[in-house]
N, C-alpha and C positions, 0 to 999 in steps of 0.2 A: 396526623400521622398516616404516612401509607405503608400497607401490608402488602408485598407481593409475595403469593402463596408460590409453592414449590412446582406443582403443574402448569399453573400459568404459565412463568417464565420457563420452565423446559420446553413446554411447548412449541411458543412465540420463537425462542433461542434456535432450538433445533428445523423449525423450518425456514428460519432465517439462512444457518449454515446450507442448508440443502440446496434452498435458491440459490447462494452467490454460489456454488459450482459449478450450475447451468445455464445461468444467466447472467451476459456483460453487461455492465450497467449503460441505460440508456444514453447518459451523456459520453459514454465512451462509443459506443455507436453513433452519434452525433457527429462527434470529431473525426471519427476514421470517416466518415460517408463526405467533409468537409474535403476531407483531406485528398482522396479519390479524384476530388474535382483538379484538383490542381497536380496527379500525378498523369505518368503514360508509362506504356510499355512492363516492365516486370517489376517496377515499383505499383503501377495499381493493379498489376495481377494479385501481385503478395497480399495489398488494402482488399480487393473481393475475396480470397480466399480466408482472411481472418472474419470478415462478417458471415462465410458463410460456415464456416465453423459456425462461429455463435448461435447461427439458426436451425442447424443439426444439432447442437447441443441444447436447446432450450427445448427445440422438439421430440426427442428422442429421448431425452435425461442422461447425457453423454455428458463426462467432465469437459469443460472448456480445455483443461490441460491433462493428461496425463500425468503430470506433478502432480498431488493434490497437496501437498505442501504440509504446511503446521497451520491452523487458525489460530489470528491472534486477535484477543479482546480485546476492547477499551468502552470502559463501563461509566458514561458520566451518569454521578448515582446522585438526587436532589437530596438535604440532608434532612427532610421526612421522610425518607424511602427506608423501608427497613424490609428485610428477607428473612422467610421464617425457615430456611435452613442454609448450610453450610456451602456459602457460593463458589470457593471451591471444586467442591467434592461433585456438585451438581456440572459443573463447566465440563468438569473430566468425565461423566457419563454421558453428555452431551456429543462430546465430541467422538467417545467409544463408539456410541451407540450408530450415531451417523455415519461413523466411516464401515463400519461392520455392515450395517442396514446397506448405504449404497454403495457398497464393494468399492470404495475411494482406496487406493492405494495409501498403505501404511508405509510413511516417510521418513521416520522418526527409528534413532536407535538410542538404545540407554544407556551405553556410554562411548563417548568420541572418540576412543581409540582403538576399544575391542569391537566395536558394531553389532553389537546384537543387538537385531530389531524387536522392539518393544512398542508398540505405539500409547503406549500409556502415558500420555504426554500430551500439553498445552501450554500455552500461554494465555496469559493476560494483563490487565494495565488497567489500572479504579483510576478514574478522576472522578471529583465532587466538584458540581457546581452548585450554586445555589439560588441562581433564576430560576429556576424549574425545579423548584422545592418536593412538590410532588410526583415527579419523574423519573421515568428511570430510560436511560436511552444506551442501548446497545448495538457497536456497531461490531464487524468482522472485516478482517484484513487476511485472504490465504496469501500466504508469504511461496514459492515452490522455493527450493535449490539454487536457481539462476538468480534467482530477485537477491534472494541472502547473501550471495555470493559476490554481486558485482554492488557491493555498499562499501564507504571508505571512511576514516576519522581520520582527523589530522589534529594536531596540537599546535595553533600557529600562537607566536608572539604578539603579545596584547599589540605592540607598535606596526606588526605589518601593514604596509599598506593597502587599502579594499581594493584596488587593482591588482594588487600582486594575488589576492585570494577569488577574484573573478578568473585569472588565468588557471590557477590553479584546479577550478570548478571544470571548465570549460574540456583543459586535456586531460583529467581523471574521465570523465561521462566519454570523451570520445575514445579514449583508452579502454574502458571497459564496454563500448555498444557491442564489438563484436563477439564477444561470450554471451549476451542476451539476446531478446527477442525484439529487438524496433518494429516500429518505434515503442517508446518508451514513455513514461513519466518518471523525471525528477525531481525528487526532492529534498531540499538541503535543511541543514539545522544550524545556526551559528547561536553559540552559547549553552548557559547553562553548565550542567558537569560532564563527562564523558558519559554518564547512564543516562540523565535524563536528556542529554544530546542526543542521542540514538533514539529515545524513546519518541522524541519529539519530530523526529525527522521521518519515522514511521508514522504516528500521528496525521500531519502533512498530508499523506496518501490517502485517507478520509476525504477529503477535501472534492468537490469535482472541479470536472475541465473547465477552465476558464475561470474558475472564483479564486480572484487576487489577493493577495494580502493587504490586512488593511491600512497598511501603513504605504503610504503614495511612494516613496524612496524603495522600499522592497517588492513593491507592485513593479514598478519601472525595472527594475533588475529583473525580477522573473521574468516580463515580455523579452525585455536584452537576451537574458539570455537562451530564451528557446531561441531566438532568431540568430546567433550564433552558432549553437549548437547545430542548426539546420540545415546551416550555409556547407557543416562538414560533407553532404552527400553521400551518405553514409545510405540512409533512406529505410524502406521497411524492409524488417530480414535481412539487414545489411545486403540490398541487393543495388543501390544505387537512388538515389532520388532526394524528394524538399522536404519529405515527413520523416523525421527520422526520434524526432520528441513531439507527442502530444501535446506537453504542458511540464511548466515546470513551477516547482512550490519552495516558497524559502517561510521558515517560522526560526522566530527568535526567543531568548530565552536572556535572563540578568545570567551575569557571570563574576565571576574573580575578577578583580585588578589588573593579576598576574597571566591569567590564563584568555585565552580565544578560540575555542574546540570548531571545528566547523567538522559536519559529516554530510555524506551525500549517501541517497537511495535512488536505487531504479527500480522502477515499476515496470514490468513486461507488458505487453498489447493484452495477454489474458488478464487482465485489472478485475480482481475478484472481490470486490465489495460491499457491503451493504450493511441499512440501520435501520432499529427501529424501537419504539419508546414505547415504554413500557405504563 
């Protein structure tokens, strides 16, 4: 059995949140500098001016976004891992405490219609595995306003055909790029129920650039379809050009009979992620 005491994981937690809002993760770096190569003109002015954000915000401790969004958990917890207090109640001081400390803008109100900002508010998402029995691996996902915003579910008929839901993917993402920030990452979810559809298709965004699904039939889709998606010329900041999706992620889920959920996410250029085991 393992014990992870109360300071530890605040700790480790809280400097986790802190890094992902000043630092793009390296393999997203990676890919815009990839990407650079094969732009000109004010499609790779927009690609230098996002890298060089990241390098005043990493140097400085400047947020990557001015959103600073909601953090969302996803906690794969081994089922030796036990917590000697209320995981909870520790996530929400976690995230208090951090946005208070570095003056992160408070995004969150406490109820949808009247808005009064409250930031007393989080999310999170336990998975159990149980390869890593003694492990506790926590990752973070800051969602802003635009990310939230430009995601879709659709309820297709178990019968339709997977072409007709490739078209479908295809003019949704390009429908939506110009309310976000391209390029982007997508990420689709097919199956499952309508909750853990959505859950799963957030999930997805975990994932880094270039790591395929492992199933060879959903690996081939995801290449298809960022190279579709690409061909729209849309480009970075919808300003025109070839990069217009980083990367695009599909995870599947068992379903009903009756049912075929399919959801999409976009991920803006600020990709604010990171993990780390406990």
């Amino acid at each position: 059995m393992r014990i992870i005491e109360k300071e530890e994981f605040k700790r480790n937690v809280k400097n986790l949140l802190i890094q992902t809002h000043y630092f793009l993760p390296e393999d997203v770096i990676l890919a815009i500098k990839e990407a650079i190569k094969i732009e000109e003109g004010l499609a790779k002015d927009a690609l230098l001016k996002i890298l060089k954000n990241a390098e005043i915000s990493s140097c400085l401790k400047l947020p990557l976004c001015q959103d600073t969004g909601i953090p969302q958990f996803f906690l794969n917890i081994g089922k030796n891992v036990y917590f000697d207090f209320n995981l909870k109640e520790v996530l929400n001081e976690i995230v208090t405490e951090t946005y208070n400390q570095e003056k992160f803008r408070k995004s969150s109100v406490e109820d949808p219609l009247f808005r009064r900002n409250n930031f007393n508010f989080f999310t999170f998402f336990v998975d159990y595995k149980e390869e890593n029995e003694n492990e506790c691996e926590v990752s973070i996902l800051i969602r802003g306003g635009g990310s939230e915003n430009m995601s879709r579910l659709n309820l297709f008929l178990p019968t339709t055909e997977f072409q007709e839901i490739i078209k479908y993917i295809i003019n949704e993402v390009k429908n939506m790029l110009m309310f976000t920030c391209p390029p982007v990452v997508v990420s689709i979810g097919l199956g499952g129920s309508i909750d853990t559809n959505i859950c799963m298709t957030k999930k997805a965004l975990l994932r880094k650039i270039g790591e395929r699904n492992k199933k060879e039939f959903y690996a081939e889709t995801e290449i298809f379809l960022k190279q579709q998606i690409n061909l729209s010329n849309i480009g970075p900041l919808g300003l025109g050009g070839k990069t217009t999706v980083l990367d695009v992620f599909i995870e599947t889920l068992p379903t009903h009979i009756a049912t075929l959920p399919v959801s999409i996410n976009l991920q803006c250029h600020s990709y604010r992620r990171g993990s780390i085991r406990l």
